[in-house]
NURO-98602 format. One record per residue (C-alpha): residue in three letters; z, x, y. Coordinates in steps of 0.1 Angstrom, whole numbers, plus 2048, in hexadecimal, padded with zeros to 3 digits. Layout:
<paros>
> r, pz, px, py
> ALA, Z, X, Y $
...
</paros>
This chain:
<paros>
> r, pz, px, py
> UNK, 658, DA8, AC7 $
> UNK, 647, DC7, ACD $
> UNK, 629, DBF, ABB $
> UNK, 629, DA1, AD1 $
> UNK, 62D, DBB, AF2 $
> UNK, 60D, DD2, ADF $
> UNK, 5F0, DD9, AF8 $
> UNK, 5D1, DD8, AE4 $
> UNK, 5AD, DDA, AEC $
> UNK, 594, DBF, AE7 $
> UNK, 583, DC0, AC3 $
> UNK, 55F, DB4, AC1 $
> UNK, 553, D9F, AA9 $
> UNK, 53B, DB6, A92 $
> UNK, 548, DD5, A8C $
> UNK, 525, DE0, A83 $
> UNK, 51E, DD9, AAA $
> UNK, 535, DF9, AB7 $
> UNK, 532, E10, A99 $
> UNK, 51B, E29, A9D $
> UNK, 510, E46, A82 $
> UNK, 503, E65, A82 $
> UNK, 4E9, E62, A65 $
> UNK, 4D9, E7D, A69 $
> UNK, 4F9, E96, A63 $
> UNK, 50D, E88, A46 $
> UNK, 504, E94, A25 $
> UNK, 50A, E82, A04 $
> UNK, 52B, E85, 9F6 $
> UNK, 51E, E93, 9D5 $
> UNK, 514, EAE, 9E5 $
> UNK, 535, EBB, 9EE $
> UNK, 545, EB0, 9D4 $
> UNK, 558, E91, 9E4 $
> UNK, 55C, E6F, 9D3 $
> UNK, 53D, E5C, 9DA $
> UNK, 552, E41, 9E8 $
> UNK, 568, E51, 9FA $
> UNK, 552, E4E, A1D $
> UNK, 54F, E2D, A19 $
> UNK, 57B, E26, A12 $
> UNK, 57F, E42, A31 $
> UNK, 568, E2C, A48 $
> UNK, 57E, E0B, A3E $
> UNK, 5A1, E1D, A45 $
> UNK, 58D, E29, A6A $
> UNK, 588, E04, A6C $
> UNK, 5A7, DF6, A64 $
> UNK, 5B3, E0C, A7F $
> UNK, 59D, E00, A99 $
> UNK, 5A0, DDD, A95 $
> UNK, 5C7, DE0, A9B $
> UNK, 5BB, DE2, AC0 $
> UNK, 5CD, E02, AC6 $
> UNK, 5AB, E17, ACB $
> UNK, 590, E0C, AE0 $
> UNK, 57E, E28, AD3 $
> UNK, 582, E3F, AB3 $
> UNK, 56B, E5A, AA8 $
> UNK, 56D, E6E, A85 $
> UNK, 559, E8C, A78 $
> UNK, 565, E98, A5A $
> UNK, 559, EB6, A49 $
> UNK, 55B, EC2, A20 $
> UNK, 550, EE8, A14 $
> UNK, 542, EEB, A38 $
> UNK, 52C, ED0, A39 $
> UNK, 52E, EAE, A4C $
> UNK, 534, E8D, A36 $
> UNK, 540, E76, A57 $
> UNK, 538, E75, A73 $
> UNK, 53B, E53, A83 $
> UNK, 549, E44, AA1 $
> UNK, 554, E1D, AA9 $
> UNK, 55E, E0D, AC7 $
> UNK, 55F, E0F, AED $
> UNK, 55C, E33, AFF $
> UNK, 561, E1D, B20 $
> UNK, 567, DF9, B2B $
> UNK, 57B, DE9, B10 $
> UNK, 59B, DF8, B17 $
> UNK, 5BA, DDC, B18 $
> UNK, 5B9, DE2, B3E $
> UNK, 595, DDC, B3F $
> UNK, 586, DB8, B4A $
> UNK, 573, DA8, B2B $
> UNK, 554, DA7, B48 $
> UNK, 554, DD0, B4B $
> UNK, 53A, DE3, B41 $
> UNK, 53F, DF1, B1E $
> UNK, 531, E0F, B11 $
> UNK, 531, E14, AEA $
> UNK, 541, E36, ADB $
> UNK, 529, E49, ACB $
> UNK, 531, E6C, AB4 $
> UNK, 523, E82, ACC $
> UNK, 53C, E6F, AEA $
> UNK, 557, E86, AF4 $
> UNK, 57B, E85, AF3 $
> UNK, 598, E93, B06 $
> UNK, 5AD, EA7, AE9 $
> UNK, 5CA, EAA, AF8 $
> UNK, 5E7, EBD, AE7 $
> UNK, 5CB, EC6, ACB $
> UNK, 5BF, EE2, AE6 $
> UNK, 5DA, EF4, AE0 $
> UNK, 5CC, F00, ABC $
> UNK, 5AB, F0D, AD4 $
> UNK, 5C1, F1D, AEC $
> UNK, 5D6, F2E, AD1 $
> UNK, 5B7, F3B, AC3 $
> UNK, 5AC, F4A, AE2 $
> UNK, 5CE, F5C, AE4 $
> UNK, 5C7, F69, ABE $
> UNK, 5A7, F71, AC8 $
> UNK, 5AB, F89, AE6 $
> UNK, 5C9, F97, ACD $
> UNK, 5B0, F9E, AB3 $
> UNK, 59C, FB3, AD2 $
> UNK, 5C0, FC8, AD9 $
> UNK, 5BD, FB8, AF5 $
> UNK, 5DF, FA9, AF4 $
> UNK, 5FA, FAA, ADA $
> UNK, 60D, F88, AD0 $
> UNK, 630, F97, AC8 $
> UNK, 62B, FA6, AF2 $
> UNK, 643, F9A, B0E $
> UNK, 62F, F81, B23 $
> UNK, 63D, F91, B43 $
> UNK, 629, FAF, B36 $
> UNK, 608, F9F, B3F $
> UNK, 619, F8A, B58 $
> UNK, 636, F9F, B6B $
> UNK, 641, F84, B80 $
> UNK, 64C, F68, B61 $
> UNK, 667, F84, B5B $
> UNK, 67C, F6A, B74 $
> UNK, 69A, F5E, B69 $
> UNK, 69D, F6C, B4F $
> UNK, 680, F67, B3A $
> UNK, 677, F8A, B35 $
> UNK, 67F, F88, B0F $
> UNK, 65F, F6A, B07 $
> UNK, 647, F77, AF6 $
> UNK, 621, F68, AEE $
> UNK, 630, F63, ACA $
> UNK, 648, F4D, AD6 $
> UNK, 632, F3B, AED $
> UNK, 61C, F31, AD4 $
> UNK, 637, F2A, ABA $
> UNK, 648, F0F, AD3 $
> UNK, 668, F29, AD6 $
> UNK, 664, F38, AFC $
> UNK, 67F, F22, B07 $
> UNK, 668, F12, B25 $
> UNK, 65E, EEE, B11 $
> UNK, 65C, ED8, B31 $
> UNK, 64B, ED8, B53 $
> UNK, 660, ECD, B75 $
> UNK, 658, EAF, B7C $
> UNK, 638, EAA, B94 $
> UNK, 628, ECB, B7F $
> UNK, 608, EBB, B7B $
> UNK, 5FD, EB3, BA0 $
> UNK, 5D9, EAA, B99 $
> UNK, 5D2, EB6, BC2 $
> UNK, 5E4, EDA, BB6 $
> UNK, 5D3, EDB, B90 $
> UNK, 5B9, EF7, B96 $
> UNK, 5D4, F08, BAD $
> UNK, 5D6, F21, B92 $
> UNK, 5EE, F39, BA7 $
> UNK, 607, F1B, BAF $
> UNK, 607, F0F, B88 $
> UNK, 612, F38, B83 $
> UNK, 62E, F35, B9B $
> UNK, 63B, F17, B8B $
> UNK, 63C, F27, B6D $
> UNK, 64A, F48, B79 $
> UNK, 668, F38, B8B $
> UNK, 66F, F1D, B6D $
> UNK, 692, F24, B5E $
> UNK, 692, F24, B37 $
> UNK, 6A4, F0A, B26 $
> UNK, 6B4, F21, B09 $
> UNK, 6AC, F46, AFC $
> UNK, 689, F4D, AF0 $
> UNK, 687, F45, ACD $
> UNK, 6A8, F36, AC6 $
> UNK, 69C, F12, AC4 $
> UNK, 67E, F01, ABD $
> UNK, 66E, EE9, AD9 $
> UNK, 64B, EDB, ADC $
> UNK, 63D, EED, AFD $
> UNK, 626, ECD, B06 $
> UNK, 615, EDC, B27 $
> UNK, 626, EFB, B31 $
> UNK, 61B, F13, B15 $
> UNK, 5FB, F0E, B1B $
> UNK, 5FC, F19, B41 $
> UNK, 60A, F37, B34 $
> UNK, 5F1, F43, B1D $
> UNK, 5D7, F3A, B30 $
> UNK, 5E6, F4F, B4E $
> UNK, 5E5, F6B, B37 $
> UNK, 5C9, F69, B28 $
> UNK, 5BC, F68, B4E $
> UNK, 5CD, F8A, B54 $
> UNK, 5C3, FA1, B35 $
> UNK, 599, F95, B3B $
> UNK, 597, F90, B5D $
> UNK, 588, F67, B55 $
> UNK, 596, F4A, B53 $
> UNK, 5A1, F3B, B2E $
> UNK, 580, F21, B31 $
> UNK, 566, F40, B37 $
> UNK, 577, F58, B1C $
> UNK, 573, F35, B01 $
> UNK, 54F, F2D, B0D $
> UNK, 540, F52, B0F $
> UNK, 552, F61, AF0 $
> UNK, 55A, F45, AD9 $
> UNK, 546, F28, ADC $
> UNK, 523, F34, AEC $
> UNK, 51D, F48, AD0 $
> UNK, 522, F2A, ABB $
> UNK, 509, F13, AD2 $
> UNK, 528, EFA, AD8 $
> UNK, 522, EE3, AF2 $
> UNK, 545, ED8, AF7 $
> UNK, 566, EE2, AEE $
> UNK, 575, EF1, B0D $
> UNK, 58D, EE7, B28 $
> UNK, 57F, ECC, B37 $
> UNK, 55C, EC6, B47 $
> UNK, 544, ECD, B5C $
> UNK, 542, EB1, B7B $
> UNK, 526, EA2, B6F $
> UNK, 52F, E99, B51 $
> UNK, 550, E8A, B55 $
> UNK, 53F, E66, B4F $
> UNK, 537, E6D, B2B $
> UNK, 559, E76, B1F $
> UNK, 56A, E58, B11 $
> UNK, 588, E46, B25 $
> UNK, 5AC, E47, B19 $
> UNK, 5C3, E26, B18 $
> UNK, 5E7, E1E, B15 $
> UNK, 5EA, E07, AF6 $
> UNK, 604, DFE, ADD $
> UNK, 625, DF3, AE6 $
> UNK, 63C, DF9, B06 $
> UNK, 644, E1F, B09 $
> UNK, 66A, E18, B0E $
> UNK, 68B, E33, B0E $
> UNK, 698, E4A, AFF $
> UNK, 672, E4F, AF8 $
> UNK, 664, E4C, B1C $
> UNK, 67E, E65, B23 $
> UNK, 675, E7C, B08 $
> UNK, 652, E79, B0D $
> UNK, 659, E82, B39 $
> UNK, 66A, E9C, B32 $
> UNK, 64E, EAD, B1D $
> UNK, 632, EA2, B32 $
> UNK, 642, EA6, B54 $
> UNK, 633, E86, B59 $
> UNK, 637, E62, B50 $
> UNK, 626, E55, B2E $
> UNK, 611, E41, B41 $
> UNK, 607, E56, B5F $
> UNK, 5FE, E6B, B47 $
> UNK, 5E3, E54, B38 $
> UNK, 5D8, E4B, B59 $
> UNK, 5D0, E72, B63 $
> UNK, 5C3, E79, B44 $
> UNK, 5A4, E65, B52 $
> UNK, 5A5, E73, B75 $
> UNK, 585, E8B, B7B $
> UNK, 59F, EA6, B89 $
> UNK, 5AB, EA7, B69 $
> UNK, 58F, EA6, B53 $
> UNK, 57B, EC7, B68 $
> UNK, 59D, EDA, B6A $
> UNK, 5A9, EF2, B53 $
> UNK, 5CA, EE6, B42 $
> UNK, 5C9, EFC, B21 $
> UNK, 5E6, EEA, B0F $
> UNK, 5D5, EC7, B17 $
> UNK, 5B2, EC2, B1D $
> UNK, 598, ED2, B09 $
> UNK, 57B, EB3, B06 $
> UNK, 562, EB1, AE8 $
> UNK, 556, EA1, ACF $
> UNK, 562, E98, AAC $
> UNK, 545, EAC, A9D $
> UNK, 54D, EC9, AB2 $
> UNK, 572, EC9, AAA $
> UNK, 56C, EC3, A8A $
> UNK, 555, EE4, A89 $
> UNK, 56F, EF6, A9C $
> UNK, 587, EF2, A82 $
> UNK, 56A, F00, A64 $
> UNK, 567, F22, A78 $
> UNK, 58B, F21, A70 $
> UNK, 588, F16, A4C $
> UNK, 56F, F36, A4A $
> UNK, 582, F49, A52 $
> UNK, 576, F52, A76 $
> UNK, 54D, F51, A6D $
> UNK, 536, F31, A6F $
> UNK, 513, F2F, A71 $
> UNK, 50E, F53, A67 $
> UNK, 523, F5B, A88 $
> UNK, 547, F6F, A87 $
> UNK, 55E, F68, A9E $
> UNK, 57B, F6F, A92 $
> UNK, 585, F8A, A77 $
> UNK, 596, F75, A57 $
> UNK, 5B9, F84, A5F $
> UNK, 5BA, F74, A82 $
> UNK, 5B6, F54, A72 $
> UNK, 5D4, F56, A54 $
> UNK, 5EB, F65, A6C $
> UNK, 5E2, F46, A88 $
> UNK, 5EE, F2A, A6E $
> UNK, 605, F3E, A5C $
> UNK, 62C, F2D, A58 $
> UNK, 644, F34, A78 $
> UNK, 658, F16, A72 $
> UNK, 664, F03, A58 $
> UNK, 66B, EDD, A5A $
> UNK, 680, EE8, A74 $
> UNK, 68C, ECE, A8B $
> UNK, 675, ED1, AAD $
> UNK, 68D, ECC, ACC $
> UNK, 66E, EBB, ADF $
> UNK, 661, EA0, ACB $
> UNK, 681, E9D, AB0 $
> UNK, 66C, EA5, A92 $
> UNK, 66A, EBE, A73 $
> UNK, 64B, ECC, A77 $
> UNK, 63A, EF0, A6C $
> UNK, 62C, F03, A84 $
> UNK, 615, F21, A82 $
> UNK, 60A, F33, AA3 $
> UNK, 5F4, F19, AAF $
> UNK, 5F4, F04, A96 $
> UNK, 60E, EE6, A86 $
> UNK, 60A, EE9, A60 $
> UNK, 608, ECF, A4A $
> UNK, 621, ECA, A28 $
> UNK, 625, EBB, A07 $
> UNK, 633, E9C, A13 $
> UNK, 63C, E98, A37 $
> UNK, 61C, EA3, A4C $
> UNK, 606, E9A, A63 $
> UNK, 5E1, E9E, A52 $
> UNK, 5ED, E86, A34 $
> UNK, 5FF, E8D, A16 $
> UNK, 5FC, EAC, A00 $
> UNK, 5F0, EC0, A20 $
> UNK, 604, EDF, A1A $
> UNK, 5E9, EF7, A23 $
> UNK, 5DB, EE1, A40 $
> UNK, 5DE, EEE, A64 $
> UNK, 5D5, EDF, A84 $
> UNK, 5E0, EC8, AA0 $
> UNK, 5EB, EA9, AAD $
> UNK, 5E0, E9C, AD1 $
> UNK, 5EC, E82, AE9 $
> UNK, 5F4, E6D, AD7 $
> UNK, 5D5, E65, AB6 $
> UNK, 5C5, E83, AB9 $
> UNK, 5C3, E93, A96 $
> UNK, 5AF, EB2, A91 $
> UNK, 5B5, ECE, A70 $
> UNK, 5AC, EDD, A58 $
> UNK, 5B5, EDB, A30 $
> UNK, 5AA, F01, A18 $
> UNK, 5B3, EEF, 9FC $
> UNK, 598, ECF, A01 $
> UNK, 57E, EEA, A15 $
> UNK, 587, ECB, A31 $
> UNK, 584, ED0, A56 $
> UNK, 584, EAE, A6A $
> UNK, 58C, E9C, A8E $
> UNK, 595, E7D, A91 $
> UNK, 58E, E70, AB9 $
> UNK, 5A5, E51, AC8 $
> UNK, 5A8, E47, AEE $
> UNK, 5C1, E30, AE7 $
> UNK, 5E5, E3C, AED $
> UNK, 5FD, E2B, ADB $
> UNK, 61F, E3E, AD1 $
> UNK, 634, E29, AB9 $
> UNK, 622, E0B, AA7 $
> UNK, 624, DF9, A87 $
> UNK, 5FF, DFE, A81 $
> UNK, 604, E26, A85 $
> UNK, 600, E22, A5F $
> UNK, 5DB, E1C, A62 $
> UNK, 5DA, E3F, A72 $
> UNK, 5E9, E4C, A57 $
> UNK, 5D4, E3F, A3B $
> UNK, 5B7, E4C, A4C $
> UNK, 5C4, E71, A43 $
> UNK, 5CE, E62, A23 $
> UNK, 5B1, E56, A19 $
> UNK, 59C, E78, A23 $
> UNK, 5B5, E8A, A0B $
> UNK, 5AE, E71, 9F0 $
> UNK, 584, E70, 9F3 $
> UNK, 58C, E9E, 9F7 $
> UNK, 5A3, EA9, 9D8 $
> UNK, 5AC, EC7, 9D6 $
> UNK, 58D, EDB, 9D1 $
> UNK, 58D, EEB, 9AA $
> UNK, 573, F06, 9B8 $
> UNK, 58F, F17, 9CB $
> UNK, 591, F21, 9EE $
> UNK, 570, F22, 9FA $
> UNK, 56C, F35, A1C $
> UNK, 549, F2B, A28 $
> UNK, 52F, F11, A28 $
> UNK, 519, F2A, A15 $
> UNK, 532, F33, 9FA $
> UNK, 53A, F0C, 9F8 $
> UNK, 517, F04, 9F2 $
> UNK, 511, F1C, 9D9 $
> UNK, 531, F14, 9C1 $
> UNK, 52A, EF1, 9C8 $
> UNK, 508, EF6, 9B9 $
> UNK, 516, F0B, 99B $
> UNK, 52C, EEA, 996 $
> UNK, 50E, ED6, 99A $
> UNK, 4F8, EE7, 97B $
> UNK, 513, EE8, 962 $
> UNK, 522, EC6, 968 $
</paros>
């Protein structure tokens, strides 16, 4: 019945017709020490993914000991969504289109929080009200920056009608919301996915201890220096037409979930699609929710993290910042929000040995989800960084498992690599060259 009820894009004929590949940037697998097939097996899982209907676009970069091995796109940025007339105007993904992360910012925001507490800036295990006297309210004088990026302040959901699209650069109003929102239980007794209102609060203070908003102190100190030309919350005006559009797709969104999911957003499922494509939206600066980029650039994000903090012969951040970001604050502990067992570092979900997000055998994998494909981490152990891009938004359907084998088969064409924990793209090249001579 409810694959009868899905919503699916149109799928042309030729594949070959909407995929698009970056030649110029993939290596060969043998040089980084992945199967020589395994491009070739990823590419069908992407594939099998797309032709379910539930994407109109997906991109993919996927990086191995720092270097770039995929990085492809296939379908629709714009005009074949399910809503879309077969006459509109279509206009074909390509890797360099951009994507709304979603949820996935919250790893970028986190590490802007790390960051300014790697200057002394700030201190994580700090009271918030300490930066921002007035969120003392109500009691919630004892949440710290720990617990907001651990999902344990106790403030998970917005009130409804939070995000007022005519109010969204209203920074001072979005502060007194916060500031006068009642916590649901004691800071850090429970775990509960804070899907919106963390955010707010670290960008708030990271607005109070430098004097800039969260998108200047993430484009002058992080990713300038890096040459990114994306990655930040949201755009400028005039280039909200390249970013590619976001559809509902998959089956009826019906309750408990649609309650679940309203609660978290402070918005319905589907409103929230439909302002996820709204220009307001896309220029404002929502830190848990809408940094825009590319796979490529995502992708790259996440190798400064696998170097721990240095890319390009650039440091950003010092090694410890890094291991203490993605290290364990919660063990397959059941999250209140979304009624999962997840790990969590501060940031970061982790990946495990069986149940995990990035694919199995991911124990050492850390990274993000986003509303609702969005897939972006990294993996030490397979010297993997990768982003996979979907517009489609889809949250419970029987093809899910093409997702899924996507990450499964990256783990398969990446084992484990025998060279140990290789912690740049120099160091990577060098062993790999070592293996190379006495193979």
């Amino acid at each position: 019945m409810f694959d009868v009820l899905t919503t699916r894009a149109r799928i042309p004929p030729s594949l070959e017709a909407v995929t698009t590949i970056a030649d110029d940037r993939e290596v060969r697998p043998s040089e980084v020490g992945m199967d020589p097939e395994g491009p070739r097996r990823i590419w069908a899982a992407v594939e099998r993914l797309y032709t379910s209907g539930l994407h109109p676009a997906i991109s993919l970069c996927v990086r191995r000991r720092g270097r770039v091995v995929l990085d492809r796109a296939i379908g629709h940025a714009a005009g074949n969504a399910p809503v879309d007339p077969p006459e509109a105007p279509k206009v074909l993904a390509v890797p360099d289109t951009p994507f709304n992360i979603f949820s996935a910012s919250k790893a970028i925001t986190a590490m802007v929080v790390h960051f300014l507490d790697q200057r002394h800036l700030l201190h994580l295990d700090d009271p918030v009200c300490e930066y921002i006297p007035e969120f003392a309210r109500h009691g919630k004088h004892g949440i710290t920056i720990r617990h907001v990026l651990t999902h344990r302040a106790g403030i998970p959901n917005l009130p409804e009608g939070a995000i007022d699209l005519d109010r969204i650069e209203d920074q001072d109003w979005i502060v007194e919301m916060l500031c006068d929102a009642k916590p649901t239980w004691r800071p850090g007794r429970f775990l509960a996915y804070h899907a919106i209102s963390g955010g707010f609060v670290l960008g708030e203070i990271v607005h109070r201890v430098t004097g800039r908003s969260i998108r200047a102190v993430l484009g002058d100190d992080i990713l300038r220096p890096l040459g990114f030309r994306w990655t930040n919350y949201g755009v400028r005006p005039q280039d909200v037409g390249t970013v590619a559009v976001n559809a509902f797709t998959g089956p009826p969104v019906v309750p408990p979930l649609s309650t679940i999911l309203r609660r978290a957003l402070g918005l319905d499922f589907y409103r929230a699609i439909e302002l996820s494509n709204d220009p307001r939206f896309m220029t404002a600066i929502v830190p848990a929710g809408n940094v825009i980029t590319t796979a490529n650039e995502l992708s790259r994000f996440f190798q400064l993290l696998l170097n721990e903090g240095e890319l390009d012969g650039v440091r950003i951040f010092e090694p410890r910042t890094i291991h203490r970001a993605v290290a364990e604050q919660s063990y397959l502990e059941v999250d209140f929000t979304i009624a999962l067992p997840l790990r969590y570092g501060m940031g970061f979900m982790l990946g495990a040995e069986w149940l995990s997000l990035f694919g199995p055998d991911t124990e050492h994998a850390f990274g993000h989800v986003g509303f609702t494909n969005v897939i972006a981490w990294a993996d030490p152990e397979r010297q993997l960084s990768v982003a996979l891009m979907t517009t489609g938004k889809p949250v419970i359907y029987a093809q899910i498992y093409y997702l899924w084998d996507v990450m499964r088969q990256i783990g398969i064409a990446c084992p484990k690599d025998r060279l140990g924990p290789l912690r740049s793209p120099a160091a990577a090249a060098a062993a790999a060259s070592t293996e190379a001579a006495s193979a």
